[in-house]
N, CA, C and O atoms as CSV, one atom per row, in Angstrom:
chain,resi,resn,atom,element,x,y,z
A,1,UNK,N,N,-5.450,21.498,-20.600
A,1,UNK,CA,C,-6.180,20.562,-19.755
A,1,UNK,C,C,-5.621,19.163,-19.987
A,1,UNK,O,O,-5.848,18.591,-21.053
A,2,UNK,N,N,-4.917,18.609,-19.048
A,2,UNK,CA,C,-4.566,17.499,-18.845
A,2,UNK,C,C,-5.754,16.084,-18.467
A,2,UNK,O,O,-6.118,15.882,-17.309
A,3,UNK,N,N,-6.182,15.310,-19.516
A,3,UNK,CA,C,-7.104,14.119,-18.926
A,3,UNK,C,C,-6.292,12.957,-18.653
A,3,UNK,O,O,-5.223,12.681,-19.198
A,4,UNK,N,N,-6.939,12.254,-17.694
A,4,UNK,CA,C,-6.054,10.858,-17.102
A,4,UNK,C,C,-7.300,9.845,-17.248
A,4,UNK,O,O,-8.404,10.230,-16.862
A,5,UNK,N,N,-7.117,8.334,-17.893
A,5,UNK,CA,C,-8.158,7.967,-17.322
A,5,UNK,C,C,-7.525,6.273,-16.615
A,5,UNK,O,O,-6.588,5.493,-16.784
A,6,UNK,N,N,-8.845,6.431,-15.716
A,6,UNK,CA,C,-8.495,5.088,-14.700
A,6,UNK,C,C,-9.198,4.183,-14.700
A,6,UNK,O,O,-9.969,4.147,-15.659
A,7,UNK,N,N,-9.279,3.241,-13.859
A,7,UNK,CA,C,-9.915,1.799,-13.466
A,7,UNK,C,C,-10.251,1.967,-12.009
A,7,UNK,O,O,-9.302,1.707,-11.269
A,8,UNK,N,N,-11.467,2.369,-11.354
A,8,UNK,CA,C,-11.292,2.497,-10.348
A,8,UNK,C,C,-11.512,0.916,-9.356
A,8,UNK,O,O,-12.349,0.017,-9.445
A,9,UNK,N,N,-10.345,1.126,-8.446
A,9,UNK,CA,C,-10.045,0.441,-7.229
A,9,UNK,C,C,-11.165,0.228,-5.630
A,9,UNK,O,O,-11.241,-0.737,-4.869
A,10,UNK,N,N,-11.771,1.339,-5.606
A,10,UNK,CA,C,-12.503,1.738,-4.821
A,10,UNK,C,C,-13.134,0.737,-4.202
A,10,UNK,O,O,-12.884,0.594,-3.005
A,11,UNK,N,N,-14.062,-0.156,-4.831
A,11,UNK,CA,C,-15.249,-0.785,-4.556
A,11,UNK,C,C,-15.413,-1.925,-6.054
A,11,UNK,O,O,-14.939,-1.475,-7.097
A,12,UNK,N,N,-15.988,-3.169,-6.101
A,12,UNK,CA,C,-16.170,-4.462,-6.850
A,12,UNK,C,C,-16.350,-3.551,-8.252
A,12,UNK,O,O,-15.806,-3.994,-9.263
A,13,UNK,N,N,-16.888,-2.646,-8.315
A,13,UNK,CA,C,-17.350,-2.243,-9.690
A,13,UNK,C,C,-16.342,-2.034,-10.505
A,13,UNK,O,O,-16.626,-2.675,-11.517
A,14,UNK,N,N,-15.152,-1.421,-10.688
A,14,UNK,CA,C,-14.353,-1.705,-11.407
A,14,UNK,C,C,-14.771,0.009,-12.342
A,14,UNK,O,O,-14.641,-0.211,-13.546
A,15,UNK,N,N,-14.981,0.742,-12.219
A,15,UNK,CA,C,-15.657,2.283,-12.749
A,15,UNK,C,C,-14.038,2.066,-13.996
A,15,UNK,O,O,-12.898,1.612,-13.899
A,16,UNK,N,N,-14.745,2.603,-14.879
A,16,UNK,CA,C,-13.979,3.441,-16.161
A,16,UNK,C,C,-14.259,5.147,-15.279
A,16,UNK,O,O,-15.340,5.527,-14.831
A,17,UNK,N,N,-12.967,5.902,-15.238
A,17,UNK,CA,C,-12.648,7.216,-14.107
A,17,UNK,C,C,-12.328,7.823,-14.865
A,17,UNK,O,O,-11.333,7.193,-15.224
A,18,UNK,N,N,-12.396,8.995,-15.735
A,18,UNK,CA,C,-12.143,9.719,-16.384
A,18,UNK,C,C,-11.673,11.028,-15.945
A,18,UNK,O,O,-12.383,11.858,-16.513
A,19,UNK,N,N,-10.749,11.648,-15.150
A,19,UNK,CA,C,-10.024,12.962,-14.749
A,19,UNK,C,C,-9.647,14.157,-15.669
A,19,UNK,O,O,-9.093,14.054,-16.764
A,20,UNK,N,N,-9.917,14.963,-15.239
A,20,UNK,CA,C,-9.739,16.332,-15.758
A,20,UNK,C,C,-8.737,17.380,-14.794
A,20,UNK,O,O,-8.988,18.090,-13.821
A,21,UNK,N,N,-7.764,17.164,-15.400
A,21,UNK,CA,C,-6.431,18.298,-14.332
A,21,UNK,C,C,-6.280,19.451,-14.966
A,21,UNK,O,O,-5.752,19.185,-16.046
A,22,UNK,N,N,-6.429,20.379,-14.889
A,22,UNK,CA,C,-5.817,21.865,-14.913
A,22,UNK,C,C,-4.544,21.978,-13.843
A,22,UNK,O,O,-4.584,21.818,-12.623
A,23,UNK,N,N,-3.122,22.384,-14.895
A,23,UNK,CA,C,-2.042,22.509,-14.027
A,23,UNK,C,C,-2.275,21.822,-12.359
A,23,UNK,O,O,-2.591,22.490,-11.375
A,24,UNK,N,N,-2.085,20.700,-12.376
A,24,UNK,CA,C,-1.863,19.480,-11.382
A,24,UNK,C,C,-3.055,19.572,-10.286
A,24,UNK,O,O,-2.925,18.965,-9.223
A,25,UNK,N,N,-4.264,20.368,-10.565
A,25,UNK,CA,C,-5.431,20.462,-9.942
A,25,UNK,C,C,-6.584,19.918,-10.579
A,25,UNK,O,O,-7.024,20.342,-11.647
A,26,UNK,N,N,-7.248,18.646,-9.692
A,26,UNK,CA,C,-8.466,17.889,-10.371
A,26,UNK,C,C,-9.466,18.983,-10.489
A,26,UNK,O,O,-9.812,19.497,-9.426
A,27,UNK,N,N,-10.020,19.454,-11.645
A,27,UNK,CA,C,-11.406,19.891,-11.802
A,27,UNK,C,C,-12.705,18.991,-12.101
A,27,UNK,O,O,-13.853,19.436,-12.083
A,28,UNK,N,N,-12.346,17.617,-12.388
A,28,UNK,CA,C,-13.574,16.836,-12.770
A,28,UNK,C,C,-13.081,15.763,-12.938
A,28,UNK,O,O,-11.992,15.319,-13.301
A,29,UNK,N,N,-14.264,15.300,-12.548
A,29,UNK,CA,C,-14.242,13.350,-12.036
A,29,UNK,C,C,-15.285,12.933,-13.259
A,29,UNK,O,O,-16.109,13.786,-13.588
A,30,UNK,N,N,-15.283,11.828,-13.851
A,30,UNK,CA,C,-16.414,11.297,-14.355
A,30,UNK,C,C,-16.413,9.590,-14.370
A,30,UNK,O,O,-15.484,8.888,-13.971
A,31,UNK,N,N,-17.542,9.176,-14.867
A,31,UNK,CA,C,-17.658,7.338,-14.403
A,31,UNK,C,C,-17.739,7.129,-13.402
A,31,UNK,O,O,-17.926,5.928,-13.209
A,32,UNK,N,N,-17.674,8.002,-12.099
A,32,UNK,CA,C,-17.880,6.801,-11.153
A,32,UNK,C,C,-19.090,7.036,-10.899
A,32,UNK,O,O,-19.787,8.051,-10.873
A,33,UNK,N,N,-19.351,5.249,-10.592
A,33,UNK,CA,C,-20.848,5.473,-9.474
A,33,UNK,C,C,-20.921,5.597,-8.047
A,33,UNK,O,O,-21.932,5.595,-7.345
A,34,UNK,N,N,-19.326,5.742,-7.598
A,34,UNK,CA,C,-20.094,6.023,-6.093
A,34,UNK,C,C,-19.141,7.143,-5.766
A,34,UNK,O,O,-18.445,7.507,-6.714
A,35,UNK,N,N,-18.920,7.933,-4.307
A,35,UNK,CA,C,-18.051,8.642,-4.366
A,35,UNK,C,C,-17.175,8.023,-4.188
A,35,UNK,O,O,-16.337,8.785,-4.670
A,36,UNK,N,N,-16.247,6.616,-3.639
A,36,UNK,CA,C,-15.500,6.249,-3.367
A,36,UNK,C,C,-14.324,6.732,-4.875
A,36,UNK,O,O,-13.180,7.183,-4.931
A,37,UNK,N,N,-15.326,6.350,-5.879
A,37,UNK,CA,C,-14.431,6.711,-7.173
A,37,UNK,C,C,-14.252,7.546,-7.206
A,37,UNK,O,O,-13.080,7.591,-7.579
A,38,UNK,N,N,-14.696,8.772,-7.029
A,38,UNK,CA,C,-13.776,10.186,-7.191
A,38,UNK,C,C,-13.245,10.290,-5.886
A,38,UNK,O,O,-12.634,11.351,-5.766
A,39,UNK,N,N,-13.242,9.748,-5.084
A,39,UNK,CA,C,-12.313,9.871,-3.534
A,39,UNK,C,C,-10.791,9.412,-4.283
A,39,UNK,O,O,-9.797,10.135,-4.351
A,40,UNK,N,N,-10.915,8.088,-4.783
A,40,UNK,CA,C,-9.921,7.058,-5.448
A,40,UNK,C,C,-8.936,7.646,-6.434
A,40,UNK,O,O,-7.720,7.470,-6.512
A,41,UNK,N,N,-10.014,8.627,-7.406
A,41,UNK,CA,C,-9.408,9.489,-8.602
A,41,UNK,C,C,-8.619,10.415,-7.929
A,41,UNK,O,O,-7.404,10.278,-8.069
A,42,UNK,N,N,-9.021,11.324,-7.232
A,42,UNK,CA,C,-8.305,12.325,-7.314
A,42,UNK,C,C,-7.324,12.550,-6.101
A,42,UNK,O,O,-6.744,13.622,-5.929
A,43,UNK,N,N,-7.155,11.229,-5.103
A,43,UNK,CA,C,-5.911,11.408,-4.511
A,43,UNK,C,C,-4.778,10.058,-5.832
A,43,UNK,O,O,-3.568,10.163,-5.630
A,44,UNK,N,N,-5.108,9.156,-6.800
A,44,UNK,CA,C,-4.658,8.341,-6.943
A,44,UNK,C,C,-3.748,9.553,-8.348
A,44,UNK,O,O,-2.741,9.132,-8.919
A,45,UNK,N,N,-4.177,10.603,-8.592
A,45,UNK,CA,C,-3.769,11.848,-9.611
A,45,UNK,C,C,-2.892,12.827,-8.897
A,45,UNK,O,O,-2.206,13.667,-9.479
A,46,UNK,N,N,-2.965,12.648,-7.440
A,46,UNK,CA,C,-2.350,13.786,-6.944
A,46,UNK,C,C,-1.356,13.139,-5.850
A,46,UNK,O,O,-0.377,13.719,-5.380
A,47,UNK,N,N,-1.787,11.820,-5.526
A,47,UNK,CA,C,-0.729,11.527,-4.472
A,47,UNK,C,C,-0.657,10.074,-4.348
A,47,UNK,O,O,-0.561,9.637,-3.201
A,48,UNK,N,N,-0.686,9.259,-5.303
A,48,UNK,CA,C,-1.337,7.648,-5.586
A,48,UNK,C,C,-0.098,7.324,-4.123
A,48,UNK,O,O,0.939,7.868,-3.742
A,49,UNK,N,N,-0.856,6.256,-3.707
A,49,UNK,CA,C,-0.128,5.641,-2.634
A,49,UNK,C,C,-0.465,3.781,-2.344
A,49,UNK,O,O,-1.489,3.227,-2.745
A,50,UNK,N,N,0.327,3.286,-1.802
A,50,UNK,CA,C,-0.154,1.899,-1.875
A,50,UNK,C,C,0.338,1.359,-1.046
A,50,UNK,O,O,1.413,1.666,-0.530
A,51,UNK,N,N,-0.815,-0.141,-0.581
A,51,UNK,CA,C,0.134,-1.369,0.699
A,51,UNK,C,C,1.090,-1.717,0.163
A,51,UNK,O,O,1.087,-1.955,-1.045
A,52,UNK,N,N,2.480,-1.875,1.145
A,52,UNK,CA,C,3.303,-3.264,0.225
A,52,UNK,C,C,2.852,-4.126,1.373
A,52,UNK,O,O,2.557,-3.977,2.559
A,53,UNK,N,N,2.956,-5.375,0.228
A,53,UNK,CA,C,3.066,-6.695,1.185
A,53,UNK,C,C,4.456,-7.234,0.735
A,53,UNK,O,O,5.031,-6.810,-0.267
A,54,UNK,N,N,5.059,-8.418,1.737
A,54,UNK,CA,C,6.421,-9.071,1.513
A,54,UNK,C,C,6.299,-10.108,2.186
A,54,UNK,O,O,5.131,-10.491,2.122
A,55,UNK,N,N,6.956,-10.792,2.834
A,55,UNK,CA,C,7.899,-11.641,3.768
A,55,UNK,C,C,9.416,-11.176,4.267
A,55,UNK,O,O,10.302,-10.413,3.882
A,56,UNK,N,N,9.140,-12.217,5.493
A,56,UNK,CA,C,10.320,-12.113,6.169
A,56,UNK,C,C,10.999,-13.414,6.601
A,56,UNK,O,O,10.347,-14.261,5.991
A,57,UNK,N,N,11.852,-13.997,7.241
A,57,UNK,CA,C,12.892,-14.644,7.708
A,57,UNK,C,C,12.323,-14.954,8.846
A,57,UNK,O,O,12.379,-13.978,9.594
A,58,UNK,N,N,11.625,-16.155,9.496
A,58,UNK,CA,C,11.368,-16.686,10.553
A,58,UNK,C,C,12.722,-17.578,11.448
A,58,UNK,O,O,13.007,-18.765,11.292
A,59,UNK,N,N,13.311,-16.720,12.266
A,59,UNK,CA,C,14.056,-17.903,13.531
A,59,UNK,C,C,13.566,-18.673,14.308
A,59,UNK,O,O,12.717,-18.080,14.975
A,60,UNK,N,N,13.676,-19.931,14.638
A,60,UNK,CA,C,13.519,-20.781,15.811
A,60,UNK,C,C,11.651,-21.136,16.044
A,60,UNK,O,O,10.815,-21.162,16.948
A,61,UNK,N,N,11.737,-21.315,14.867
A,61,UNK,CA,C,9.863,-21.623,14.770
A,61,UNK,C,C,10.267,-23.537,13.803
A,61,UNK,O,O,11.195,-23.592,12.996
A,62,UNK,N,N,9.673,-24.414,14.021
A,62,UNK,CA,C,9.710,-25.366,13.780
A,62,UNK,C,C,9.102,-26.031,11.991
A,62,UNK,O,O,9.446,-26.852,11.141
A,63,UNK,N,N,7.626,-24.636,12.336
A,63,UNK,CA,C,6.919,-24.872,11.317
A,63,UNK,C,C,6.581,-23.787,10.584
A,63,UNK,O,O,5.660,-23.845,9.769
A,64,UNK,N,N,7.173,-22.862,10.759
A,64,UNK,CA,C,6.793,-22.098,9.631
A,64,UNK,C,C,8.379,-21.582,9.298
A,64,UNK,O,O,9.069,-21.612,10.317
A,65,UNK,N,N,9.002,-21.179,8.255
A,65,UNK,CA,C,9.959,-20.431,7.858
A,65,UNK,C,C,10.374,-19.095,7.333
A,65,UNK,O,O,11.473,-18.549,7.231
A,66,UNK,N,N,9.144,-18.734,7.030
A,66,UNK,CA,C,8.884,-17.231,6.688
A,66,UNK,C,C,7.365,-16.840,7.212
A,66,UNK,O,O,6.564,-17.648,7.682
A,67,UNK,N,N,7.232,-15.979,7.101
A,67,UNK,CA,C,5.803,-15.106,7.771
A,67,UNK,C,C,5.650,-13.918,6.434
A,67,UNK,O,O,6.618,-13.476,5.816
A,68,UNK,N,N,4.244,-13.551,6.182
A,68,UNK,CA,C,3.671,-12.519,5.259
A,68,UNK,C,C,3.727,-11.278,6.643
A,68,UNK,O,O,3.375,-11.268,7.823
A,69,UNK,N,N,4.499,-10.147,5.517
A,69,UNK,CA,C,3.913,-8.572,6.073
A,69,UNK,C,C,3.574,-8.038,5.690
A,69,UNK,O,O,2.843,-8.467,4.798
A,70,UNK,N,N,3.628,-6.901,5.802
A,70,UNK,CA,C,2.708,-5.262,4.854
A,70,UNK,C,C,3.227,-4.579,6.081
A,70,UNK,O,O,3.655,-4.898,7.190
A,71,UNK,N,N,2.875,-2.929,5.020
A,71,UNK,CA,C,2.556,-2.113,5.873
A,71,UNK,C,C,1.329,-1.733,6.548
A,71,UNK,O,O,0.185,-1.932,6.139
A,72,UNK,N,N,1.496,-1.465,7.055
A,72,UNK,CA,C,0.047,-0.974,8.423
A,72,UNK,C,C,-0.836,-0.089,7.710
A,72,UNK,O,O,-2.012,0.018,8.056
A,73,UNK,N,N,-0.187,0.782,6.395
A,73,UNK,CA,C,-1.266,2.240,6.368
A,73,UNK,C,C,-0.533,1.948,4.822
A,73,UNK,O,O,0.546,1.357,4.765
A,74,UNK,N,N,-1.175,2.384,3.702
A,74,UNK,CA,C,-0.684,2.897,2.482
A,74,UNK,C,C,0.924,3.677,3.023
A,74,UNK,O,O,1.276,3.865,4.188
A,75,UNK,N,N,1.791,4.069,1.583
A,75,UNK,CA,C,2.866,5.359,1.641
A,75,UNK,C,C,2.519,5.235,0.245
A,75,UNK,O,O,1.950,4.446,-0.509
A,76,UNK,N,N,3.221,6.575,0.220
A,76,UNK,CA,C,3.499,7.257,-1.493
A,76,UNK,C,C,4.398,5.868,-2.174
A,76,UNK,O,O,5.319,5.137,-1.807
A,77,UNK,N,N,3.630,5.997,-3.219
A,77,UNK,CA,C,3.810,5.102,-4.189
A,77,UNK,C,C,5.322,5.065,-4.577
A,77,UNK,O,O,5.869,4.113,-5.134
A,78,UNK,N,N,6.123,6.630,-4.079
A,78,UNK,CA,C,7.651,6.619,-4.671
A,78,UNK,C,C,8.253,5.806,-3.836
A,78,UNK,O,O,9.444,5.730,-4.138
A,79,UNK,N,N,7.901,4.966,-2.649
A,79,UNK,CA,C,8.709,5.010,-1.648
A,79,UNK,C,C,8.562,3.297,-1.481
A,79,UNK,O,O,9.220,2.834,-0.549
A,80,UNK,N,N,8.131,2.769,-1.919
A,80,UNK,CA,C,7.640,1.095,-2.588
A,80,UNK,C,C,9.222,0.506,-2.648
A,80,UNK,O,O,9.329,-0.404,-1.826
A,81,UNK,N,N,10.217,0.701,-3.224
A,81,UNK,CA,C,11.326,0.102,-3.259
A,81,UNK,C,C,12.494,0.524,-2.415
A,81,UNK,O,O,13.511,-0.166,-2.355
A,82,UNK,N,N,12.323,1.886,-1.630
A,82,UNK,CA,C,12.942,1.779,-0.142
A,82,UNK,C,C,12.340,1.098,1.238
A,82,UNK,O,O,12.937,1.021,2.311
A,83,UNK,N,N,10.989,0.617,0.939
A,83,UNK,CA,C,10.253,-0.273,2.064
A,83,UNK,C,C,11.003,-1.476,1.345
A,83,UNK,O,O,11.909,-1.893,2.067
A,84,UNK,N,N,10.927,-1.972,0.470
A,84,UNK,CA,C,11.503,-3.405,0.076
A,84,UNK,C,C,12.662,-3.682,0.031
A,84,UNK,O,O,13.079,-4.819,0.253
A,85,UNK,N,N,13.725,-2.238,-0.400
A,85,UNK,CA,C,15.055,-2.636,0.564
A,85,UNK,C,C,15.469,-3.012,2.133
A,85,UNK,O,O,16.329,-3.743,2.623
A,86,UNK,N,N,14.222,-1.979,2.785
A,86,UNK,CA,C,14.736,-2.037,4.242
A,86,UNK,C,C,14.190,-3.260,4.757
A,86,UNK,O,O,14.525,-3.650,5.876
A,87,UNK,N,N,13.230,-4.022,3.912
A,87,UNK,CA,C,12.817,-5.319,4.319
A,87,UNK,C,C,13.841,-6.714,3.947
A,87,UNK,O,O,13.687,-7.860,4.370
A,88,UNK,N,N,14.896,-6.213,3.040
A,88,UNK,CA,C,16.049,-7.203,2.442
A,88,UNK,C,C,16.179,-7.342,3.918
A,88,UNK,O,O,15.994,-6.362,4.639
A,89,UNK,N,N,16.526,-8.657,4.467
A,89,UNK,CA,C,17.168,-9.196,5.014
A,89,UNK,C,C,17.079,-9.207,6.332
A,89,UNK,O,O,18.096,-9.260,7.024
A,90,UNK,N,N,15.853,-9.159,6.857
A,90,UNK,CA,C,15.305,-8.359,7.962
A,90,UNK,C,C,14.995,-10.325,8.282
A,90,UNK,O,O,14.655,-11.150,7.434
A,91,UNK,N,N,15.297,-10.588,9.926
A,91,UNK,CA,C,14.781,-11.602,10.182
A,91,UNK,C,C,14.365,-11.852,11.259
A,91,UNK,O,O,15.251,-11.818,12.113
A,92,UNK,N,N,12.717,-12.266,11.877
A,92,UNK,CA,C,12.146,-12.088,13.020
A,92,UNK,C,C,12.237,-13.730,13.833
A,92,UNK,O,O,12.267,-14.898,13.444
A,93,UNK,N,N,12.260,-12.937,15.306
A,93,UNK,CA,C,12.317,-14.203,16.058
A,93,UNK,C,C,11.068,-14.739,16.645
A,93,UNK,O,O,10.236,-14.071,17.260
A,94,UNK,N,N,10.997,-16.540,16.294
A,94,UNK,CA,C,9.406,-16.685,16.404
A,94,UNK,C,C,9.270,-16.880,18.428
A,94,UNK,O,O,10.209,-17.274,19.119
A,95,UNK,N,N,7.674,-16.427,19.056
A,95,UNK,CA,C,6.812,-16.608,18.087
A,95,UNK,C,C,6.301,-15.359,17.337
A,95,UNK,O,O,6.898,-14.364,17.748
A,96,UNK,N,N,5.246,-15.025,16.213
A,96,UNK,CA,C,5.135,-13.449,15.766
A,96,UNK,C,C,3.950,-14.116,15.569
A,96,UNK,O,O,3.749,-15.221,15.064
A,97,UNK,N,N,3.044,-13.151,16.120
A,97,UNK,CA,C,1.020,-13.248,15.805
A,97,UNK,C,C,1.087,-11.807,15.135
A,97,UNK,O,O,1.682,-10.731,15.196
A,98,UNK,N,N,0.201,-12.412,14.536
A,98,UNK,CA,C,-0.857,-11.062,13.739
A,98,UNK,C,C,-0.562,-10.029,14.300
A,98,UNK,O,O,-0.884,-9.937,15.485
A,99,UNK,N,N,-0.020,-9.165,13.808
A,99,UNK,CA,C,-0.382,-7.664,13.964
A,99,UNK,C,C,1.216,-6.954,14.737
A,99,UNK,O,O,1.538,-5.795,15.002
A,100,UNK,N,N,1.772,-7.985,14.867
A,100,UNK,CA,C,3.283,-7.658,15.421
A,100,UNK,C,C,4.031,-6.984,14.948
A,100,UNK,O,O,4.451,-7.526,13.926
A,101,UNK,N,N,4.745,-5.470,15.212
A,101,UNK,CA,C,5.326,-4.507,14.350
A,101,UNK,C,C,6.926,-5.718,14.059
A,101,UNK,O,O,7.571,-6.344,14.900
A,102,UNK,N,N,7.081,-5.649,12.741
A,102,UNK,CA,C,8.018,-6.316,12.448
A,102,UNK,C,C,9.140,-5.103,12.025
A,102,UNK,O,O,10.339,-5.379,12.008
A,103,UNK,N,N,8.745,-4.003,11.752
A,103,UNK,CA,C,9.753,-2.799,11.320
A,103,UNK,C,C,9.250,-1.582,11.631
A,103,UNK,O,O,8.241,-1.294,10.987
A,104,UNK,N,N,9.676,-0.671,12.511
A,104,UNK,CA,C,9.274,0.385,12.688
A,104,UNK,C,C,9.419,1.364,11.395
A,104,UNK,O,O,10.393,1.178,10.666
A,105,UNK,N,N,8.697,2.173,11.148
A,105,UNK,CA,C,9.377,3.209,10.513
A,105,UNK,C,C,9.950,3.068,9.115
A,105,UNK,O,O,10.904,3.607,8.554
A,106,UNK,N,N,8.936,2.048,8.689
A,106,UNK,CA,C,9.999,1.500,7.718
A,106,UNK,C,C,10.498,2.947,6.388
A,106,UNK,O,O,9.711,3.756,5.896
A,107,UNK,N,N,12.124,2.834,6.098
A,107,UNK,CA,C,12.724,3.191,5.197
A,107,UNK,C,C,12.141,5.067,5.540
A,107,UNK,O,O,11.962,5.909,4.660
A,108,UNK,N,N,11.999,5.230,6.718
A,108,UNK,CA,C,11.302,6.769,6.917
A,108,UNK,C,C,10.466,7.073,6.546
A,108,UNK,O,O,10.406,8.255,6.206
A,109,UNK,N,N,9.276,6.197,6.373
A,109,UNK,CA,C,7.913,6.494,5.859
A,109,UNK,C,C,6.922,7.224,6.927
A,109,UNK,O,O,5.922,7.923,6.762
A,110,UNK,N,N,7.662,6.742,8.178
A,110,UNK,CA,C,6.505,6.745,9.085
A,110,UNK,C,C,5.534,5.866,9.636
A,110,UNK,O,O,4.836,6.145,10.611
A,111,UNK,N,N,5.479,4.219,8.652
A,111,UNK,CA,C,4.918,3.379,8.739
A,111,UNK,C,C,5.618,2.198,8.734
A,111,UNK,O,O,6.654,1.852,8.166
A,112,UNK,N,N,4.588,1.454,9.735
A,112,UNK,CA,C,5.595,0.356,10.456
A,112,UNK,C,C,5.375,-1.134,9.739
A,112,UNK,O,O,4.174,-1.388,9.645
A,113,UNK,N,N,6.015,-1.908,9.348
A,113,UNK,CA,C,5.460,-3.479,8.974
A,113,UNK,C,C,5.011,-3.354,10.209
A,113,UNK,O,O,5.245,-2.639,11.184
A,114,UNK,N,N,3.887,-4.746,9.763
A,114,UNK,CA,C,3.251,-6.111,10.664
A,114,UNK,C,C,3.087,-7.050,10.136
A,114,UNK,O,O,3.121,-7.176,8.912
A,115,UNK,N,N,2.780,-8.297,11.286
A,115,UNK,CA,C,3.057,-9.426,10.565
A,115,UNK,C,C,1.617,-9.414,10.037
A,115,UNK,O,O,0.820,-8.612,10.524
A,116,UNK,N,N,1.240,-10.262,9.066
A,116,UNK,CA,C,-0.301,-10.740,8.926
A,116,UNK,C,C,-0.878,-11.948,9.029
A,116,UNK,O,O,-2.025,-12.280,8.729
A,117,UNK,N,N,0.566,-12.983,9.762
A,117,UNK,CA,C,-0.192,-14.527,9.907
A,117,UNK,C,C,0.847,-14.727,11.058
A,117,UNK,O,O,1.915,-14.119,10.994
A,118,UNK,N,N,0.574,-15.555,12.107
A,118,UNK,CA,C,1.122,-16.581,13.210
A,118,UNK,C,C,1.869,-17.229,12.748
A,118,UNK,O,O,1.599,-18.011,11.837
A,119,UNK,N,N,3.220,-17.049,13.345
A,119,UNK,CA,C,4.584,-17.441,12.922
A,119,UNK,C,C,5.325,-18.535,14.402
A,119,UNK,O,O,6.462,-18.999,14.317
């Protein structure tokens, strides 16, 4: 029996998460108080995934020079430094509002940047 323990993310509370894996299968959650924490535990044990955020390269905008992105949806956590390569050097032409796909597909995730501020 494999135990993991966490900090859960879920919600303000901040849960001490205590996991119980049998050969790479959660059998038991403990600490949290809501379900969000064992929602949190046992994909963050079996498939942890996360936003990136970055910047990019603003053209022909006066006042701003770079713009904040992210991705649109979480990806697998392995895949964090092929989104941040395919974001090397990537440069958008202004103007870019909120929510503007700045990269399709990024690095074959399936998930696209957007911007997150008016460029």
């Amino acid at each position: 029996m494999e135990i993991r323990e966490l900090t859960c993310i879920g919600c303000p509370m901040g849960c001490a998460l205590t996991v119980e894996m049998d050969q790479g299968v959660v059998v038991n959650v403990t600490g949290n108080t809501c379900n969000r924490g064992k929602i949190y535990a046992e994909k963050e044990v079996t498939n942890p995934t996360r936003i990136v955020t970055s910047s990019v390269m603003v053209n022909g905008s006066s006042k701003e020079k770079m713009v904040s992105v992210k991705t649109a949806s979480d990806i697998p956590k392995t895949e964090i430094f092929a989104v941040c390569r395919a974001l090397k050097g990537v440069t958008v032409e202004a103007p870019v509002k909120i929510g503007d796909v700045i990269l399709k597909n990024a690095a074959g995730t399936g998930v696209d940047i957007i911007a997150t501020k008016n460029a």
